[in-house]
C-alpha positions in Angstrom: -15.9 -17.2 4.7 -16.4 -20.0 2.7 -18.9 -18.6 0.9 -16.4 -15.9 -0.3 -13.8 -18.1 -1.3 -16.0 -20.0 -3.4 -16.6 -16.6 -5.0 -12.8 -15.4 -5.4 -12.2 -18.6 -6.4 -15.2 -18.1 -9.6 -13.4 -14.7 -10.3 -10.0 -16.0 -10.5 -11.3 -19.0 -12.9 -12.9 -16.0 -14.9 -10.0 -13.9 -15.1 -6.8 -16.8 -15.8 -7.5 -16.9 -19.2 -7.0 -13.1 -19.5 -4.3 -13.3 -17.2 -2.1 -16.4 -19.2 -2.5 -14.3 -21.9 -0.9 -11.0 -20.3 -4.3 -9.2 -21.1 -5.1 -7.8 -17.8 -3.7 -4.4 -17.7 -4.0 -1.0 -15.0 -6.0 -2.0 -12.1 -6.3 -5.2 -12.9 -2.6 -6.9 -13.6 -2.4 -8.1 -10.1 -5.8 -9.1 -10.0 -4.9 -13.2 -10.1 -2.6 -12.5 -6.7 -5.6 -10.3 -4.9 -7.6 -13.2 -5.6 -5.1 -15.6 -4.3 -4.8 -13.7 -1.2 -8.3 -13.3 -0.6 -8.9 -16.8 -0.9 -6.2 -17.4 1.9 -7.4 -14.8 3.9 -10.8 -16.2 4.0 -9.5 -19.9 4.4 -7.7 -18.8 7.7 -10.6 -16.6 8.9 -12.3 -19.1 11.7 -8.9 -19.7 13.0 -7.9 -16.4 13.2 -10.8 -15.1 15.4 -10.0 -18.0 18.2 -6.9 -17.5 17.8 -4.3 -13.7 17.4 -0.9 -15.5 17.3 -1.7 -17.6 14.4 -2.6 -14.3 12.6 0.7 -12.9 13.2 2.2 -15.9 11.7 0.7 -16.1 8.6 2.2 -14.0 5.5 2.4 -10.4 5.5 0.3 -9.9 2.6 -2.3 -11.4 4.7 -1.9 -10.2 8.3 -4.2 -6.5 7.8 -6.9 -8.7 5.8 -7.1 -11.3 8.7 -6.6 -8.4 11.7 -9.5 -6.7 9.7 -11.4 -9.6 10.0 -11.3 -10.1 14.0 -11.9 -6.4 14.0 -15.2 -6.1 12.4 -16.4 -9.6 14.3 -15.3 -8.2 17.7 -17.0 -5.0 17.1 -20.1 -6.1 16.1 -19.9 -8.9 19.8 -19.0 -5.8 21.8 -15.9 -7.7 23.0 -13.6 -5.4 24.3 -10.9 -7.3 25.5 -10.3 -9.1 21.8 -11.0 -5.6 20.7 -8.2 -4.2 22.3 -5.5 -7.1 21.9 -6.5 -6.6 18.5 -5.4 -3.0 18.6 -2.1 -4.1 19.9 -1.3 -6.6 17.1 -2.2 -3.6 14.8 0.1 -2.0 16.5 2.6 -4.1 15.8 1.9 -4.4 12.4 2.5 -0.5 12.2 5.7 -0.5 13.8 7.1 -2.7 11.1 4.9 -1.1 8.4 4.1 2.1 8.5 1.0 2.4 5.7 -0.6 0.2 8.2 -0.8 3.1 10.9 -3.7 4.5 9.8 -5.6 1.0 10.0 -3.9 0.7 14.0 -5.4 3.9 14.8 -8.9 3.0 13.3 -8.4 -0.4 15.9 -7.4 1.8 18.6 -10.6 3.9 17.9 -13.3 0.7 18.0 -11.5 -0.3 21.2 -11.9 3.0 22.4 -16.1 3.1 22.0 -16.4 -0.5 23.5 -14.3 0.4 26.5 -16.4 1.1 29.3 -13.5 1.5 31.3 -12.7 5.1 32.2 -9.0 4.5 32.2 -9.0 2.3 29.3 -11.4 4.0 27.0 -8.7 6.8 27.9 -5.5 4.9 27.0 -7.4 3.8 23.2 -8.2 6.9 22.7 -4.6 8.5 23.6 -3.0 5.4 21.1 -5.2 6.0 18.3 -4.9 9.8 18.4 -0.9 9.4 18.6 -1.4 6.9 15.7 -3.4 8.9 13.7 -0.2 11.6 14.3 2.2 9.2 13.2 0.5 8.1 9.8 0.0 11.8 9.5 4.1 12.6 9.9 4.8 9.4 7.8 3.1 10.3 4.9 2.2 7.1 3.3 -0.9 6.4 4.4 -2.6 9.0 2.4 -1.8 11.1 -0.9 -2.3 14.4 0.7 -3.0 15.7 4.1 -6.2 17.0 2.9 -7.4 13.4 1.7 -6.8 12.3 5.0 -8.6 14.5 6.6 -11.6 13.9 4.1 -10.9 10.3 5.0 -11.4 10.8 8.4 -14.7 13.2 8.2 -16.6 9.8 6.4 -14.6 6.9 8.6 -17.2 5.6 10.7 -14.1 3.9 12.6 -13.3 7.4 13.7 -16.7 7.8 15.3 -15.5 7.2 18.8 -13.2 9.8 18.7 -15.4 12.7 17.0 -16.5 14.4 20.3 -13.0 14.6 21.3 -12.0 18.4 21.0 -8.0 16.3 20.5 -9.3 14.8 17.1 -11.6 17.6 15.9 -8.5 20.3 15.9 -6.3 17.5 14.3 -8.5 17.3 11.4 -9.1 21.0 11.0 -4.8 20.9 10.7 -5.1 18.4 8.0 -7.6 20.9 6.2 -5.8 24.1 6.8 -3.4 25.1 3.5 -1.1 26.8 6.1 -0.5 23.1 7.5 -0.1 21.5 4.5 2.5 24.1 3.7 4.4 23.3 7.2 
């Protein structure tokens, strides 16, 4: 991590000069704040895997970057327990924001392949299904129904939940025209 701020730090040196002078434009007028952030992010990365709370104290610009973080190192240590409290703070993030609820229900669906836990591979599953609904019903995760859907054919975060007869109807739904139209 601090690798990559050294790097966002090169790319912000690279881009102030355009920036002072208001030549950044489309894409890349906010480009000095991503920067900013992602230098933060990775600044409170160590601390945020030992550590959730301090996570959900941080700004909200930087919560889903650092949540994202834990996720992929939990994942890859098969730890299903930080896995799953993971999930939760996603889920928490979702209830306040709700273009975050796709991201909850891609947590919910790691926690769900690590569980070996009948009961609790069950309950992930059920959370990130009824997540996946609510970004659905919400609208602003996606610009259409049919790009998430198409999302959610290439996610491998959805992986867990591909056998699941549940998920495979739901993202038949987002593909039919005569759902979109509903």
């Amino acid at each position: 991590y601090a690798k990559a701020a050294e790097w966002f730090a090169k790319g912000r040196a690279v881009l102030l000069p355009w920036h002072e002078k208001k030549l950044l434009v489309g894409q890349f007028m906010n480009a000095i704040a991503v920067m900013d952030r992602n230098i933060a992010v990775c600044g409170k990365a160590e601390q945020s895997l030992a550590d959730l709370d301090f996570i959900l104290k941080q700004p909200a610009a930087e919560v889903p970057g650092l949540l994202d973080i834990r996720l992929q190192f939990f994942t890859k240590k098969y730890d299903c327990v930080q896995l799953v409290a993971t999930a939760e703070a996603y889920s928490q993030l979702a209830a306040k924001d709700a273009t975050q609820t796709y991201n909850a229900a891609c947590a919910w669906s790691l926690a769900c392949g690590l569980a070996i836990d009948l009961k609790l591979r069950e309950k992930c599953c059920t959370k990130a299904l009824a997540l996946l609904q609510q970004a659905k019903d919400s609208g602003k995760s996606f610009a259409s129904l049919a790009a998430m859907g198409a999302h959610m054919k290439q996610d491998n975060d959805m992986n867990p939940l591909r056998s699941r007869e549940e998920f495979q109807k739901f993202v038949r739904q987002l593909e039919s025209p005569v759902e979109q139209l509903g």
